[in-house]
C-alpha positions in Angstrom: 49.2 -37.7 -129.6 48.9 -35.8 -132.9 50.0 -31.9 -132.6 46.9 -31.1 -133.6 45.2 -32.6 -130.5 47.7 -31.4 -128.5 46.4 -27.9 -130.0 43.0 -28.0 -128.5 43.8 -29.7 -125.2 46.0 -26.9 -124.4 43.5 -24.4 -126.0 40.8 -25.7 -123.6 42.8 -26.3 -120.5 44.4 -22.7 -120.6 40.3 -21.7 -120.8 39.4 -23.4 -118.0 38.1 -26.4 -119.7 37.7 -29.8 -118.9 39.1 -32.3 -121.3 37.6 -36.0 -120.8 39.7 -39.2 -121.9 38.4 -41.2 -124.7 39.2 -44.6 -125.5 40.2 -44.1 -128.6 43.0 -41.6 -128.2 40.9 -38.5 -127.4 38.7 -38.9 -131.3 35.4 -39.0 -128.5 36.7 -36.2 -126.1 34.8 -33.3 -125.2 35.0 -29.9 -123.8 33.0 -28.8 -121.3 33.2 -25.5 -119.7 32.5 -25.2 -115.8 29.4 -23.6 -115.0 29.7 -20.3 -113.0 27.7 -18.4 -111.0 27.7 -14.8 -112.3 28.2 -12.0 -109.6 26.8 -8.4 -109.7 28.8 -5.7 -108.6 27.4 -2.2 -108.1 26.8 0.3 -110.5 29.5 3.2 -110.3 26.5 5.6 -111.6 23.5 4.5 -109.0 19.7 6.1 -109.7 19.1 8.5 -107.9 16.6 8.9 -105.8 13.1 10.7 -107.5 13.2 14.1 -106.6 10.9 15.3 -103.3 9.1 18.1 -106.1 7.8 15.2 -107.6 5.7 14.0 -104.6 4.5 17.5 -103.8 1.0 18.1 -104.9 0.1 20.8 -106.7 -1.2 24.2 -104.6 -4.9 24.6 -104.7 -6.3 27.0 -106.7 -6.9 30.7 -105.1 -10.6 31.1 -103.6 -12.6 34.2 -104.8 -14.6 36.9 -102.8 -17.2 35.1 -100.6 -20.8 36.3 -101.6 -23.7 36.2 -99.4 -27.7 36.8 -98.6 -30.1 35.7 -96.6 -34.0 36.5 -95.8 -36.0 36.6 -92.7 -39.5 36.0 -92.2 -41.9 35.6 -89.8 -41.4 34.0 -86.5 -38.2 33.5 -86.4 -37.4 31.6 -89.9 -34.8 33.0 -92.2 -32.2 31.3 -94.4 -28.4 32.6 -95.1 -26.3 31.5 -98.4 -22.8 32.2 -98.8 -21.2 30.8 -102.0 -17.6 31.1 -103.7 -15.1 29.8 -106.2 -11.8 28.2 -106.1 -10.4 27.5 -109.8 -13.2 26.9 -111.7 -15.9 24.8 -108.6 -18.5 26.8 -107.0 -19.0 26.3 -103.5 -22.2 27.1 -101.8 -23.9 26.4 -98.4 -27.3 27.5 -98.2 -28.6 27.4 -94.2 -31.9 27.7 -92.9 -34.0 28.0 -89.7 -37.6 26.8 -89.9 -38.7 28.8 -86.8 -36.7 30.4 -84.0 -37.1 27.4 -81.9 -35.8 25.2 -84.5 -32.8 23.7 -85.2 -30.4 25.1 -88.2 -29.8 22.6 -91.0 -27.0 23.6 -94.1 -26.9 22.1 -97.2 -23.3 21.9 -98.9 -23.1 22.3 -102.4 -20.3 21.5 -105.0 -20.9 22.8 -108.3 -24.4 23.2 -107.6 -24.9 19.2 -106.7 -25.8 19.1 -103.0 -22.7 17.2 -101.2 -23.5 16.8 -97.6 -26.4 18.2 -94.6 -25.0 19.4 -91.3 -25.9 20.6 -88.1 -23.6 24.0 -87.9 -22.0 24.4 -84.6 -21.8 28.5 -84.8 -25.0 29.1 -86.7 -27.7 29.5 -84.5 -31.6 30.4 -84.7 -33.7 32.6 -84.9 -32.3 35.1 -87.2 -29.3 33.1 -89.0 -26.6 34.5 -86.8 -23.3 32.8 -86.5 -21.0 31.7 -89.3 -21.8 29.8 -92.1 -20.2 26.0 -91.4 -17.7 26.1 -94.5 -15.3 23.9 -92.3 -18.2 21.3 -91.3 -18.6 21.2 -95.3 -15.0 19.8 -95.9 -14.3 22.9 -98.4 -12.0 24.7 -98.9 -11.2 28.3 -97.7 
């Protein structure tokens, strides 16, 4: 075996190489390297977590002073509006009895856009007495 040859076989075998016998005196061999699997090992410096003020929402914005009226007319029939702002929406719920056997009905409005009707639980005819239903509206106090 030539010293050079002996070179690279001890070169590869000292790597962990694989030297294959050729037939004519190793002119033919070849180095392979074995295949590995590479393993992880944890990071000394691990994310942390996100932080818990991330997830918060912001606060609302403060409401303003509640502003109200209402009017009262014959038999019974009178309406009641109370309106508001928080940030920069108007809220308004404008509530109404037709006569003072009827029923009250409230609109809710966002913004001036009418949002839902309801039935108010604590409102009551004839004379618009009670509390306007801002709860019933889903807004916000």
């Amino acid at each position: 075996m030539k010293p050079s040859s002996l070179l690279v076989l001890l070169c590869v075998a000292s790597c962990g190489g694989k030297i294959a016998d050729g037939a004519d005196g190793g002119s033919e061999a070849a180095a392979t390297t074995p295949t590995s699997t590479p393993t992880t090992t944890p990071s000394s410096n691990p994310t942390p977590p996100p932080s818990s003020s991330a997830d918060a929402s912001p606060a609302p914005p403060p409401c303003g002073p509640h502003m109200g009226s209402g009017t009262a007319g014959p038999s019974g029939a009178c309406d009641r509006t109370e309106s508001y702002t928080c940030g920069s929406t108007t809220y308004e719920v404008d509530c109404s009895c037709a006569a003072s056997n009827g029923e009250p009905v409230c609109v809710c409005m966002k913004d001036g856009t009418p949002t839902t009707k309801v039935i108010p639980t604590a409102f009551t005819c004839p004379g618009c007495s009670g509390s306007i239903p801002l709860v019933q509206c889903g807004f916000p106090q």
